[in-house]
mmCIF file as Biopython writes it, N, C-alpha, C and O atoms, coordinates in Angstrom:
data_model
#
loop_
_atom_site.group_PDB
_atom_site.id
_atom_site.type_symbol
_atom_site.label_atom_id
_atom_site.label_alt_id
_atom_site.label_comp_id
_atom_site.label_asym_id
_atom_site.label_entity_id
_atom_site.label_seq_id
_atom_site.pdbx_PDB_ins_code
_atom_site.Cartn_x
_atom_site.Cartn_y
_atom_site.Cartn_z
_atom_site.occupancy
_atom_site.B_iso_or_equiv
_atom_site.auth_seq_id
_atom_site.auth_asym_id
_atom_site.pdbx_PDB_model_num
ATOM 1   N N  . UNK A ? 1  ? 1.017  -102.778 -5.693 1.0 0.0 1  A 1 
ATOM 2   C CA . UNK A ? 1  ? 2.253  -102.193 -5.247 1.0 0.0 1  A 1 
ATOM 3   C C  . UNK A ? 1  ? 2.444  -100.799 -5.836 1.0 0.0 1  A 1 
ATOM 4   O O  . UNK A ? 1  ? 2.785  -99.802  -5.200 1.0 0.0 1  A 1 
ATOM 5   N N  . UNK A ? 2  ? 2.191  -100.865 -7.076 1.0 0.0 2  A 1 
ATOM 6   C CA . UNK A ? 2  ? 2.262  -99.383  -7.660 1.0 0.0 2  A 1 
ATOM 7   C C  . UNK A ? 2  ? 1.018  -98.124  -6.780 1.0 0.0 2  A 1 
ATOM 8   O O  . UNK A ? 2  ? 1.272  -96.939  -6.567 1.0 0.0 2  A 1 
ATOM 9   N N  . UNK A ? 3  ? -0.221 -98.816  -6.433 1.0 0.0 3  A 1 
ATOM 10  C CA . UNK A ? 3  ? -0.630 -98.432  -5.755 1.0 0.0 3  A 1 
ATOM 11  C C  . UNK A ? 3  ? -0.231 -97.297  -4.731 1.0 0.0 3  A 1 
ATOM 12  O O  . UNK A ? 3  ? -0.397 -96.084  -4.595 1.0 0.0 3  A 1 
ATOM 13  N N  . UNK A ? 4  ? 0.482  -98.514  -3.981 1.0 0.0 4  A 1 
ATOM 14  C CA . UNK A ? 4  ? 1.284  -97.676  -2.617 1.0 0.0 4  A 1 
ATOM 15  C C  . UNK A ? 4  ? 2.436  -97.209  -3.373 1.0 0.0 4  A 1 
ATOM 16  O O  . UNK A ? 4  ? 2.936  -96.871  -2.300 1.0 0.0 4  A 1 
ATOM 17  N N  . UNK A ? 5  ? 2.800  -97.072  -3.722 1.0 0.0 5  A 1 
ATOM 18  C CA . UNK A ? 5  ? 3.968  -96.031  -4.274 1.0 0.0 5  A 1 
ATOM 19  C C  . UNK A ? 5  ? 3.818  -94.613  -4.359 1.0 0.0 5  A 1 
ATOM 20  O O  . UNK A ? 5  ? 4.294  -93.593  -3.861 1.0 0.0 5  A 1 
ATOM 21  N N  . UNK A ? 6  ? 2.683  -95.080  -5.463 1.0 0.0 6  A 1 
ATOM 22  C CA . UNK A ? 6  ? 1.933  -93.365  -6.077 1.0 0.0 6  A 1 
ATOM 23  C C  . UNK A ? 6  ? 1.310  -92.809  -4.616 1.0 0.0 6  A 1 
ATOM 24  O O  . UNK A ? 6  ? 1.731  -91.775  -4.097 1.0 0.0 6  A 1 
ATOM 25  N N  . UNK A ? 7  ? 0.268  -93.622  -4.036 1.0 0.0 7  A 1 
ATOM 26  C CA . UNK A ? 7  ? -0.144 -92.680  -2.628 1.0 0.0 7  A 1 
ATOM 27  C C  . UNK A ? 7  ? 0.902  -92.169  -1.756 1.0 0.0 7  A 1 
ATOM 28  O O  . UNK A ? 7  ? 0.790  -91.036  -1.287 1.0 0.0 7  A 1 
ATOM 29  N N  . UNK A ? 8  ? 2.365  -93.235  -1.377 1.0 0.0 8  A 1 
ATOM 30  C CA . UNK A ? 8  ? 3.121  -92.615  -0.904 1.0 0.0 8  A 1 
ATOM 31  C C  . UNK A ? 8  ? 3.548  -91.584  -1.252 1.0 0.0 8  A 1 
ATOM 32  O O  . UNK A ? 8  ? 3.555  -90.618  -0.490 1.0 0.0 8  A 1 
ATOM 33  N N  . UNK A ? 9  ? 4.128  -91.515  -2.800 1.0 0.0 9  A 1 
ATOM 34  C CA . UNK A ? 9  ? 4.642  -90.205  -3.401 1.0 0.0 9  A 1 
ATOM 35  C C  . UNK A ? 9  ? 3.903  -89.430  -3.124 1.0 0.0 9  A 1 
ATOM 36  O O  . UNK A ? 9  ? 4.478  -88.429  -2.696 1.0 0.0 9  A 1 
ATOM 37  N N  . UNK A ? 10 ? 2.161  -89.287  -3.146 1.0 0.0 10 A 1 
ATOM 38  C CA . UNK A ? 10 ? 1.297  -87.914  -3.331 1.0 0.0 10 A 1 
ATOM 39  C C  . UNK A ? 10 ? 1.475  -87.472  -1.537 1.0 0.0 10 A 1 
ATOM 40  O O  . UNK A ? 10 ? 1.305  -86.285  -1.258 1.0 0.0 10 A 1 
ATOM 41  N N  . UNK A ? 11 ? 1.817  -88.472  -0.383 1.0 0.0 11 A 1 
ATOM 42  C CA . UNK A ? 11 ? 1.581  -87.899  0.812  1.0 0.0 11 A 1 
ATOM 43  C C  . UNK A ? 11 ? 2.777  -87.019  1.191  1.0 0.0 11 A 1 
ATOM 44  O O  . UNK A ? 11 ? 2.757  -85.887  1.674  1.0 0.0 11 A 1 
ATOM 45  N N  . UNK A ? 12 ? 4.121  -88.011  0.770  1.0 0.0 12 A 1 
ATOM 46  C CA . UNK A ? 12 ? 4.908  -86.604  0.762  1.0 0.0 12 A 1 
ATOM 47  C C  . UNK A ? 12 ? 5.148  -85.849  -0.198 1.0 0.0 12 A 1 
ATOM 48  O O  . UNK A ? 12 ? 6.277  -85.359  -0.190 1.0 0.0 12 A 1 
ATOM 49  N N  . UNK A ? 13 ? 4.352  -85.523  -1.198 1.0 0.0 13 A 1 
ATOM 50  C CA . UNK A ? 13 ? 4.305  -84.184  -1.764 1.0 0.0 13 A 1 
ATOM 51  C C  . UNK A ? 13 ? 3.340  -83.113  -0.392 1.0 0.0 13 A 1 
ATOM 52  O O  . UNK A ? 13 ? 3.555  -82.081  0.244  1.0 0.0 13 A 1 
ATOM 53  N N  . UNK A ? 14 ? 2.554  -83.859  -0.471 1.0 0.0 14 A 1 
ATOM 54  C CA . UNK A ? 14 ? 1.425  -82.964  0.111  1.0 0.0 14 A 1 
ATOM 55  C C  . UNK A ? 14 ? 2.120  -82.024  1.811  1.0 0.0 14 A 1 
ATOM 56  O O  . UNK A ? 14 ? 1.823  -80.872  2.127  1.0 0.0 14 A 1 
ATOM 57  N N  . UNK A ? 15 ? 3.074  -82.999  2.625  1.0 0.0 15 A 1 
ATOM 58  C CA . UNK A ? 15 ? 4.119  -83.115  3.682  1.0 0.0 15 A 1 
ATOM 59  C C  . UNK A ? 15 ? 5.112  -81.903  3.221  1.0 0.0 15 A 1 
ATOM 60  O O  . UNK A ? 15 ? 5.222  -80.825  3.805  1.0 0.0 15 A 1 
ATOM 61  N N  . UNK A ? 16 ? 5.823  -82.320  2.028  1.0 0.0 16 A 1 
ATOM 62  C CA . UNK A ? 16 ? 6.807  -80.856  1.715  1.0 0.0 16 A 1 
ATOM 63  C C  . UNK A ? 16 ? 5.930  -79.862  1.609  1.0 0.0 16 A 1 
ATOM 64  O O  . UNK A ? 16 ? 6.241  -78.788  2.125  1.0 0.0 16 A 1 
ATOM 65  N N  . UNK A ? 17 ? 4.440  -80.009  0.815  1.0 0.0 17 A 1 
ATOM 66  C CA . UNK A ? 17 ? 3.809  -78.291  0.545  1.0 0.0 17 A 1 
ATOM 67  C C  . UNK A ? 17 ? 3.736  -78.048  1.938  1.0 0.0 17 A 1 
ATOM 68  O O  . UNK A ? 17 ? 4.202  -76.965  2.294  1.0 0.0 17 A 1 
ATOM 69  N N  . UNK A ? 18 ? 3.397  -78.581  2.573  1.0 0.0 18 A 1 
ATOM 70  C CA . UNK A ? 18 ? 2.658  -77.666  4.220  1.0 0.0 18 A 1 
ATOM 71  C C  . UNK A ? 18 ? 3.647  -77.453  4.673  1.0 0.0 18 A 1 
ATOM 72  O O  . UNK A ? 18 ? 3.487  -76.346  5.189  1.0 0.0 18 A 1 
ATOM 73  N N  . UNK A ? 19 ? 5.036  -77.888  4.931  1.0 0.0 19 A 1 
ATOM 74  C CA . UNK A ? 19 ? 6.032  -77.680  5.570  1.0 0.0 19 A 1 
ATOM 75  C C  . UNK A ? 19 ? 6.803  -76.334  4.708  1.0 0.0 19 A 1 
ATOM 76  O O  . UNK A ? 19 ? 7.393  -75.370  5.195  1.0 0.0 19 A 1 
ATOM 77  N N  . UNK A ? 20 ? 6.638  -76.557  3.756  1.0 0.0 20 A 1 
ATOM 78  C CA . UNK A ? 20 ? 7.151  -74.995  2.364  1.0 0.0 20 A 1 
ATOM 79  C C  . UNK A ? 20 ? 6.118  -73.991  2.844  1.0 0.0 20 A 1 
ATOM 80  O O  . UNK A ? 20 ? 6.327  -72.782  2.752  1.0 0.0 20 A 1 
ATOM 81  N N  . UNK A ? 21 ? 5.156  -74.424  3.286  1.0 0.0 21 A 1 
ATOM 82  C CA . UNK A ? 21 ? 4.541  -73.106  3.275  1.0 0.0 21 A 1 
ATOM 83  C C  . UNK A ? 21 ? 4.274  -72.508  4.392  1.0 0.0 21 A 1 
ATOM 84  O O  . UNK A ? 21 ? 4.034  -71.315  4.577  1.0 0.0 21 A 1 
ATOM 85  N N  . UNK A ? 22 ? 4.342  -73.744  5.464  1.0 0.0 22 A 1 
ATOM 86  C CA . UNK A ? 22 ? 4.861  -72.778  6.880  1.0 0.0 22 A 1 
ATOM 87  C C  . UNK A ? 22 ? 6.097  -71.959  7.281  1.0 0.0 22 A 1 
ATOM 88  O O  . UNK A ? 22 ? 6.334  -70.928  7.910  1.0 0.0 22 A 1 
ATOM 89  N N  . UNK A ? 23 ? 6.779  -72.923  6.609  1.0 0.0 23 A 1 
ATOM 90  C CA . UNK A ? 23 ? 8.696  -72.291  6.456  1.0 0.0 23 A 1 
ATOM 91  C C  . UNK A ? 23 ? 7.931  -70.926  6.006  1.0 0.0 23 A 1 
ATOM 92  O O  . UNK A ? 23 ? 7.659  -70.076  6.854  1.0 0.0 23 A 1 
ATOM 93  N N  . UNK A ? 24 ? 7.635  -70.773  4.789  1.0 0.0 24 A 1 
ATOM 94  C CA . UNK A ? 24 ? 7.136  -69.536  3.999  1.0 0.0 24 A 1 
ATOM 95  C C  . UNK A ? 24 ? 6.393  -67.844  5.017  1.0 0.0 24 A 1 
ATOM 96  O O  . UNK A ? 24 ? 6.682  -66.649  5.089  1.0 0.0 24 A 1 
ATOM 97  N N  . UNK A ? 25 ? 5.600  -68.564  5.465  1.0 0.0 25 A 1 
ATOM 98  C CA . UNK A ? 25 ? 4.625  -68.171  6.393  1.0 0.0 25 A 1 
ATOM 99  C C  . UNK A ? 25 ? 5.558  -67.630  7.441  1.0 0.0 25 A 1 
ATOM 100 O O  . UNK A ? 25 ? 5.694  -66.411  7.548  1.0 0.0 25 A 1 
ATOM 101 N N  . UNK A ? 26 ? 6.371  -68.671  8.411  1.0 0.0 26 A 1 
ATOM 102 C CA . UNK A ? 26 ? 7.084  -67.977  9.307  1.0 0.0 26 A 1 
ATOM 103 C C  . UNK A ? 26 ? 8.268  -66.887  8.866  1.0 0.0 26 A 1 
ATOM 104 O O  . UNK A ? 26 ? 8.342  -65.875  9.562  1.0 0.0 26 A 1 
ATOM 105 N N  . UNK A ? 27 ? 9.272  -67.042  7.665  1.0 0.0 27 A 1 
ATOM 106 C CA . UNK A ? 27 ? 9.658  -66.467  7.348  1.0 0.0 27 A 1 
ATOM 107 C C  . UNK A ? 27 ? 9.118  -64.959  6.683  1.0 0.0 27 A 1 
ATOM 108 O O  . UNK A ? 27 ? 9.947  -64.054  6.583  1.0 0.0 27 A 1 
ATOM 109 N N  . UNK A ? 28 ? 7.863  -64.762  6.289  1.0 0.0 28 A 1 
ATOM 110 C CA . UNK A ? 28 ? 7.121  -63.660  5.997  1.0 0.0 28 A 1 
ATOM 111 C C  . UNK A ? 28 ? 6.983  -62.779  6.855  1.0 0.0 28 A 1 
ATOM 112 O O  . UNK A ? 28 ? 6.925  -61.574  6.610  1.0 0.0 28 A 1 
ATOM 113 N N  . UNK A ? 29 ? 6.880  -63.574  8.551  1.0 0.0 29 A 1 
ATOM 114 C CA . UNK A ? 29 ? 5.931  -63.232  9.289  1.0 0.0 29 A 1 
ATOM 115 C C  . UNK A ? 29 ? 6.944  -62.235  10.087 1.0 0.0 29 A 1 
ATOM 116 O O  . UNK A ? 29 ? 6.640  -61.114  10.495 1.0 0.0 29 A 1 
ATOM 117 N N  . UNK A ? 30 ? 8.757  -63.149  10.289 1.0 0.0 30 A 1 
ATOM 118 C CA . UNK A ? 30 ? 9.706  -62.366  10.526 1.0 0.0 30 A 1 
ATOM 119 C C  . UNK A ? 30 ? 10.101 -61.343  10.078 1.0 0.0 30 A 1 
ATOM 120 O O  . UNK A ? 30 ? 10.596 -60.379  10.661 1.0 0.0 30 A 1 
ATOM 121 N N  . UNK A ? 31 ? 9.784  -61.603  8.424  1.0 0.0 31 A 1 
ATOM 122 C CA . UNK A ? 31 ? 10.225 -60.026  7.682  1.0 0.0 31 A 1 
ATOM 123 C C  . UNK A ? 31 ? 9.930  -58.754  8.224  1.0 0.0 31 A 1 
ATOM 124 O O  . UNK A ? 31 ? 10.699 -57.812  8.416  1.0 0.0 31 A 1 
ATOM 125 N N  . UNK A ? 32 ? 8.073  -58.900  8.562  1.0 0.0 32 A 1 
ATOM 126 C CA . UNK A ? 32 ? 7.441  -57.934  8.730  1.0 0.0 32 A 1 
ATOM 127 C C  . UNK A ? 32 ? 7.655  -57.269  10.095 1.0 0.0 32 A 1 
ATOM 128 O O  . UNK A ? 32 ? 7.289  -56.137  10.409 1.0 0.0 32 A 1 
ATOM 129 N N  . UNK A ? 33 ? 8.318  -58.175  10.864 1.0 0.0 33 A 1 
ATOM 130 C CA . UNK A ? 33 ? 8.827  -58.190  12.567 1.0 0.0 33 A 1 
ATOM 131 C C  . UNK A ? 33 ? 9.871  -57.065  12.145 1.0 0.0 33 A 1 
ATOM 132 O O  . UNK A ? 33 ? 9.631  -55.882  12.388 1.0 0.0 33 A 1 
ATOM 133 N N  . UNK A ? 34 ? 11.219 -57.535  11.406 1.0 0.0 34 A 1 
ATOM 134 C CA . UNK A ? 34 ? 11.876 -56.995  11.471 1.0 0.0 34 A 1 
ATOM 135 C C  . UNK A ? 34 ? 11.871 -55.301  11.112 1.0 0.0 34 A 1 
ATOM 136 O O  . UNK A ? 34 ? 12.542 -54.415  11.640 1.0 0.0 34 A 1 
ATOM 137 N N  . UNK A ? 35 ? 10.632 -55.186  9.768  1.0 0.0 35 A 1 
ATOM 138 C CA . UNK A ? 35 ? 10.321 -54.229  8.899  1.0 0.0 35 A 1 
ATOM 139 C C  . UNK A ? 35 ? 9.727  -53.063  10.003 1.0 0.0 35 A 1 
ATOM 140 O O  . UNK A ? 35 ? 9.741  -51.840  9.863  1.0 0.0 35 A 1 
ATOM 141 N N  . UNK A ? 36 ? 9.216  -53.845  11.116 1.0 0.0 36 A 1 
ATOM 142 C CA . UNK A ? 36 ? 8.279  -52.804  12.280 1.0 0.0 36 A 1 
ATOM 143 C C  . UNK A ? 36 ? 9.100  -52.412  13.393 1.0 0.0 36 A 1 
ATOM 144 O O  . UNK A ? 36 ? 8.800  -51.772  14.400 1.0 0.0 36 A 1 
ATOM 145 N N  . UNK A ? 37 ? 10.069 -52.858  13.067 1.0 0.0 37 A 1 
ATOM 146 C CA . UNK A ? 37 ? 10.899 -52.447  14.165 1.0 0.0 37 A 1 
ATOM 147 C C  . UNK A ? 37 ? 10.912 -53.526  15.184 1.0 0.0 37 A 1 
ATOM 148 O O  . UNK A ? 37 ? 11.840 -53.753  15.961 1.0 0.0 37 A 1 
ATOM 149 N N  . UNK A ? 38 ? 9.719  -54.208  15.098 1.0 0.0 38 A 1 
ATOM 150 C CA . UNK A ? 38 ? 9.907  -54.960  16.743 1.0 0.0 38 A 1 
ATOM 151 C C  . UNK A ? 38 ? 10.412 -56.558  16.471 1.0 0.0 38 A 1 
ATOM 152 O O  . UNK A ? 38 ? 10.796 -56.890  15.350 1.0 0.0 38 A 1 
ATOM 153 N N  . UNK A ? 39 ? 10.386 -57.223  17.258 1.0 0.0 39 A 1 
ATOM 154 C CA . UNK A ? 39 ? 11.255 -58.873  17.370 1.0 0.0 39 A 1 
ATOM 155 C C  . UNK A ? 39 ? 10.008 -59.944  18.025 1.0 0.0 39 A 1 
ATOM 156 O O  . UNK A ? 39 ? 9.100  -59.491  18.723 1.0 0.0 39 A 1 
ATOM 157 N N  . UNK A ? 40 ? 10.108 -61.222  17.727 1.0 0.0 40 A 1 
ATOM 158 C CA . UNK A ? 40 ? 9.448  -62.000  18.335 1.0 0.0 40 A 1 
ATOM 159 C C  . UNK A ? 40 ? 9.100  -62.060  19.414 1.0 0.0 40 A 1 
ATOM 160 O O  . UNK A ? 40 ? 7.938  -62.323  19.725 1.0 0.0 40 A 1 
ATOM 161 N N  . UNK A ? 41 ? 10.082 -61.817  20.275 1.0 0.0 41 A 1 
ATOM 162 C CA . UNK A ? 41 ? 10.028 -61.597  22.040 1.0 0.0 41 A 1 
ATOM 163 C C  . UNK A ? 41 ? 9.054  -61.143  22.558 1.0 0.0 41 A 1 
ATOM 164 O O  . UNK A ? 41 ? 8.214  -61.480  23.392 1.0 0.0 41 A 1 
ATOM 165 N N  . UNK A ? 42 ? 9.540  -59.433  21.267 1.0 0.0 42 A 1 
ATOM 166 C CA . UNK A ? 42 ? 8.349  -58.319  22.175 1.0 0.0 42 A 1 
ATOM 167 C C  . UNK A ? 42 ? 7.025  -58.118  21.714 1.0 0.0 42 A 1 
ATOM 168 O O  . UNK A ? 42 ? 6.361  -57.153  22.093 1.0 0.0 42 A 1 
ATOM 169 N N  . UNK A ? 43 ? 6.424  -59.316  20.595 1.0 0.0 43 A 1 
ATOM 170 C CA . UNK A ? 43 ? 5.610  -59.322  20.290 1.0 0.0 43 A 1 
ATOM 171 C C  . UNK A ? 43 ? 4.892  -60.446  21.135 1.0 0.0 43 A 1 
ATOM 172 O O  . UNK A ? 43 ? 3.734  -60.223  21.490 1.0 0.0 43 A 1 
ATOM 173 N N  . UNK A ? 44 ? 5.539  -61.726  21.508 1.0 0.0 44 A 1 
ATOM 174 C CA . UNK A ? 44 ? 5.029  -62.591  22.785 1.0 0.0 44 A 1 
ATOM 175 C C  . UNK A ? 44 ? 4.500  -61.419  23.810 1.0 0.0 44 A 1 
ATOM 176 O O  . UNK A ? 44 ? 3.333  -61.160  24.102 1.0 0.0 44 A 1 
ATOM 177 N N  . UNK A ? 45 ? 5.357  -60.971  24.137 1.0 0.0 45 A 1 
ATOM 178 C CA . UNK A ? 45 ? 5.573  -60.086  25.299 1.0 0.0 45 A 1 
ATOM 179 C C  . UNK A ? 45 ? 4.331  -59.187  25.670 1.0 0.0 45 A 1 
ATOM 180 O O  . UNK A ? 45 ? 3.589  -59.034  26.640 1.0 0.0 45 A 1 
ATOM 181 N N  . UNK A ? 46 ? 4.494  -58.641  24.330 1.0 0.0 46 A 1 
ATOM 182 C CA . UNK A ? 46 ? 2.887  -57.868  24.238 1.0 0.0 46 A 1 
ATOM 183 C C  . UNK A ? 46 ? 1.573  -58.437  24.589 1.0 0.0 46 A 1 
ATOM 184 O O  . UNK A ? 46 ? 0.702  -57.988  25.333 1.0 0.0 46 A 1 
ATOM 185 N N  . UNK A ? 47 ? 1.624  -59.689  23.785 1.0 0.0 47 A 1 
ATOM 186 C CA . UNK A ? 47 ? 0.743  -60.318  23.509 1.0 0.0 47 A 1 
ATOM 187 C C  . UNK A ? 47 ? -0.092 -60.557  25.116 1.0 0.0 47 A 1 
ATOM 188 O O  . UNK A ? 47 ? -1.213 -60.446  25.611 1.0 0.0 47 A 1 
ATOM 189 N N  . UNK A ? 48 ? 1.281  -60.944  25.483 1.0 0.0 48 A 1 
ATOM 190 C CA . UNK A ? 48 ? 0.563  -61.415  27.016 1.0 0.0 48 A 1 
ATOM 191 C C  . UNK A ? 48 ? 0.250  -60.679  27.747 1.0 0.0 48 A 1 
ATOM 192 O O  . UNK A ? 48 ? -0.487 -61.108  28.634 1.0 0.0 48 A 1 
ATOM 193 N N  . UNK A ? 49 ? 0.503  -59.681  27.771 1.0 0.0 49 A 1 
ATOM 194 C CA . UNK A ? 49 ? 0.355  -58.130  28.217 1.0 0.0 49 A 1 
ATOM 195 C C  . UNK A ? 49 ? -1.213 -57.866  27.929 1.0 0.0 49 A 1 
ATOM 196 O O  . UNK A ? 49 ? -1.998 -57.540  28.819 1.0 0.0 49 A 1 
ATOM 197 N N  . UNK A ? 50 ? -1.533 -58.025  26.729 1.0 0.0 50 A 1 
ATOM 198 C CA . UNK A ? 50 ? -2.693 -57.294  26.097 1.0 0.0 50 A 1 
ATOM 199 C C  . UNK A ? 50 ? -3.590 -58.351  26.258 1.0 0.0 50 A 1 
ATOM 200 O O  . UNK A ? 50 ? -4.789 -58.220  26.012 1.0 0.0 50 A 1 
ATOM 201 N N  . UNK A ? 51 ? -3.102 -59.361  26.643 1.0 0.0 51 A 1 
ATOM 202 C CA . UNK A ? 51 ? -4.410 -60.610  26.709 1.0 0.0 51 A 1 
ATOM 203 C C  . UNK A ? 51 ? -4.864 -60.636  28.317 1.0 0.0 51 A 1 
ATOM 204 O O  . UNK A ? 51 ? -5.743 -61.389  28.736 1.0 0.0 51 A 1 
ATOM 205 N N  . UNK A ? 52 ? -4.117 -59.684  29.159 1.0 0.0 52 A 1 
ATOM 206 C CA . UNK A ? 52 ? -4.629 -59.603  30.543 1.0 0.0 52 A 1 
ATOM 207 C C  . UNK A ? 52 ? -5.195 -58.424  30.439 1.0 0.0 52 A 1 
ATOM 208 O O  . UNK A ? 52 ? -5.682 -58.077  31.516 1.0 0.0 52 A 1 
ATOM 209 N N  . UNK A ? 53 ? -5.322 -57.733  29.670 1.0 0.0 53 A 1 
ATOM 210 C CA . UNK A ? 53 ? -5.975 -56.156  29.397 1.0 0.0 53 A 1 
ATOM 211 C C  . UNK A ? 53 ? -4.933 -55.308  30.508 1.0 0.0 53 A 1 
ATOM 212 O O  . UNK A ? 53 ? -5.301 -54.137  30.604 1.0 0.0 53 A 1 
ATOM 213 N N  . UNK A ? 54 ? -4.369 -55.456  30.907 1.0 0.0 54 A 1 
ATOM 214 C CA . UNK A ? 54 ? -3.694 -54.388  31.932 1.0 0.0 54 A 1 
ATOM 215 C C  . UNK A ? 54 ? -1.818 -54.117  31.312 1.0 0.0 54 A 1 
ATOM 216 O O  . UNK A ? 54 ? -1.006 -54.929  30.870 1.0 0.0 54 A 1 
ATOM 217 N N  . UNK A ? 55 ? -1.726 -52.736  31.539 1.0 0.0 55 A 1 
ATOM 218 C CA . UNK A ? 55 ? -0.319 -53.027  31.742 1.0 0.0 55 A 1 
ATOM 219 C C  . UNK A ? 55 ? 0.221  -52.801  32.570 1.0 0.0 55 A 1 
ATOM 220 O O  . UNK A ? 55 ? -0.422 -52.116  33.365 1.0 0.0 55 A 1 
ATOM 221 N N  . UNK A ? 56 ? 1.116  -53.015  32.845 1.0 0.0 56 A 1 
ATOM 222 C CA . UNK A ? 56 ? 2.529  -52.505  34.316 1.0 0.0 56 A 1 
ATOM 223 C C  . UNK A ? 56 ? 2.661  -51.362  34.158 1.0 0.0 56 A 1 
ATOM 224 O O  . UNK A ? 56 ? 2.630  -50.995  32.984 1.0 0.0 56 A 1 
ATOM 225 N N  . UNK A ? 57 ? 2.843  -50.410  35.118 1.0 0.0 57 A 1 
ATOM 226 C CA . UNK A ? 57 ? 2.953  -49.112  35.364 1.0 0.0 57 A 1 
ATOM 227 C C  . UNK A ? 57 ? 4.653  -49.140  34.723 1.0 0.0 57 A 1 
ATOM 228 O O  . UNK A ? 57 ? 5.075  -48.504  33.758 1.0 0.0 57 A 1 
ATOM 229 N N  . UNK A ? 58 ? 5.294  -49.943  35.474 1.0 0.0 58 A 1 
ATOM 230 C CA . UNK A ? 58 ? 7.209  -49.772  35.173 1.0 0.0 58 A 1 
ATOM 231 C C  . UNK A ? 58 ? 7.012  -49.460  33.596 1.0 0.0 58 A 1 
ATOM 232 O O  . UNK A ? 58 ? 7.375  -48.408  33.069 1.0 0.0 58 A 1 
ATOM 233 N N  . UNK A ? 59 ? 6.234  -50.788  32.765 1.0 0.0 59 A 1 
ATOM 234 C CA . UNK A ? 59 ? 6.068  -50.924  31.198 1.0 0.0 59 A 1 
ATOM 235 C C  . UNK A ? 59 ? 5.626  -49.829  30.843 1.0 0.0 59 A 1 
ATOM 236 O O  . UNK A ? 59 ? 6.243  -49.225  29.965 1.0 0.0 59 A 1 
ATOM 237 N N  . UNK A ? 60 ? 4.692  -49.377  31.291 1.0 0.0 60 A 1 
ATOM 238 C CA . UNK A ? 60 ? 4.156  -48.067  30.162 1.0 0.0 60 A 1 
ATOM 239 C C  . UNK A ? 60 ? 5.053  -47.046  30.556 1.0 0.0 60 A 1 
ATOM 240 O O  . UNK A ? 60 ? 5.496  -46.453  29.573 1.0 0.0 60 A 1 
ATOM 241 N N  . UNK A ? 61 ? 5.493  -46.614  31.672 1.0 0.0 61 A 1 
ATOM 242 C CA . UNK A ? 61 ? 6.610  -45.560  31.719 1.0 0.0 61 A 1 
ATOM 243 C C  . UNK A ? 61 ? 7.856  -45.781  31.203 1.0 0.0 61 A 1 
ATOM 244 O O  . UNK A ? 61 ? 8.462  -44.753  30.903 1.0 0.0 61 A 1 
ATOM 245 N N  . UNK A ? 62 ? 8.589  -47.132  30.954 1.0 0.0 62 A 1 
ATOM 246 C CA . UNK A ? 62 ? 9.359  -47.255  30.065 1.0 0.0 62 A 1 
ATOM 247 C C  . UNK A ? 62 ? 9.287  -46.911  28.686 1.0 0.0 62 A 1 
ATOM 248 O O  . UNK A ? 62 ? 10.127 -46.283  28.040 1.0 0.0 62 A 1 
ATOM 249 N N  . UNK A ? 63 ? 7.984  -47.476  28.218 1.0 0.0 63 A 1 
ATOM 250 C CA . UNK A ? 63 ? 7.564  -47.174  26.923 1.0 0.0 63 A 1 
ATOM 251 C C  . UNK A ? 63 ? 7.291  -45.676  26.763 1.0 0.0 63 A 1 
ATOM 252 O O  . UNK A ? 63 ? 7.534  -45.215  25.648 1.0 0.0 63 A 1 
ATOM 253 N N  . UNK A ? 64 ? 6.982  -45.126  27.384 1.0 0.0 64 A 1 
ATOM 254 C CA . UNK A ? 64 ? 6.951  -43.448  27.163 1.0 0.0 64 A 1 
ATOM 255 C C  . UNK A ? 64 ? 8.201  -42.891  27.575 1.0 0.0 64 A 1 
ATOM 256 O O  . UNK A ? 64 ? 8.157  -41.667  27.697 1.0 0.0 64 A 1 
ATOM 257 N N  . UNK A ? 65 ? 9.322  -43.434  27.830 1.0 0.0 65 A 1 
ATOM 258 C CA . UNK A ? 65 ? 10.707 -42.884  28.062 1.0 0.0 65 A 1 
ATOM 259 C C  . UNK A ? 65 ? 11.121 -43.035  26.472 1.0 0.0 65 A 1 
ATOM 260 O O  . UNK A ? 65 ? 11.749 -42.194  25.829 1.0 0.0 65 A 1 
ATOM 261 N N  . UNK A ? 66 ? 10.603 -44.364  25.961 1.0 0.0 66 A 1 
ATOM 262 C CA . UNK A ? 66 ? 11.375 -45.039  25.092 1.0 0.0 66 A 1 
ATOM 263 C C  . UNK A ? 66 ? 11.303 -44.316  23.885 1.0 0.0 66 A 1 
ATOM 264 O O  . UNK A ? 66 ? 12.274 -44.212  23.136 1.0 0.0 66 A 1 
ATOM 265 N N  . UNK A ? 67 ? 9.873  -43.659  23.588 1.0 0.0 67 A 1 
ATOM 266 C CA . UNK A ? 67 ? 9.137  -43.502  22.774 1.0 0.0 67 A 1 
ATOM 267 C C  . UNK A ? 67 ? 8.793  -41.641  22.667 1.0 0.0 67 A 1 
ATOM 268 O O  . UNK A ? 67 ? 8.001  -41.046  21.936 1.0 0.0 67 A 1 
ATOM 269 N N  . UNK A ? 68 ? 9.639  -41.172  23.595 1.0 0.0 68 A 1 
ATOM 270 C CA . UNK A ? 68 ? 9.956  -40.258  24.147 1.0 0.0 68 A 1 
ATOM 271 C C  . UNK A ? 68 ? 8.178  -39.084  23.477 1.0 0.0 68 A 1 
ATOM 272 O O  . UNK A ? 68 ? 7.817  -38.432  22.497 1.0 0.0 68 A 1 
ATOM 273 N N  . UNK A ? 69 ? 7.630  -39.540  24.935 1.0 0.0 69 A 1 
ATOM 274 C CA . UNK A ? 69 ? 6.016  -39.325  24.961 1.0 0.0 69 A 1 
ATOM 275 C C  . UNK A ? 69 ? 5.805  -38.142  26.091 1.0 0.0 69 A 1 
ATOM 276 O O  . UNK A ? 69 ? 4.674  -37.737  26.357 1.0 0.0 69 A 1 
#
């Protein structure tokens, strides 16, 4: 019985670290979002953008309005 106790205790230790350190991780990951200026959205946004290799004509002329290019 003590057995299962101690393994239980060590699995949720092991359960809070990964969950502390994703919390950790995502919260880092926002900082640096916020620090660059840009937001989650427009980093999806990009993403999908840049994973078709092309962009939208509207997008890049926005972005050179935006960015005043």
């Amino acid at each position: 019985m003590l057995w299962y106790i101690r393994e239980t205790q060590l699995a949720h230790n092991s359960c809070r670290r990964l969950v502390t350190d994703g919390v950790t991780q995502l919260a880092n990951f926002a900082r640096e979002l916020r620090t660059s200026g840009s937001g989650i959205i427009v980093e999806e946004d990009l993403a999908a953008i840049f994973e078709r290799g092309r962009i939208s004509p509207v997008i890049e002329s926005e972005f050179k309005k935006n960015v005043n290019i």
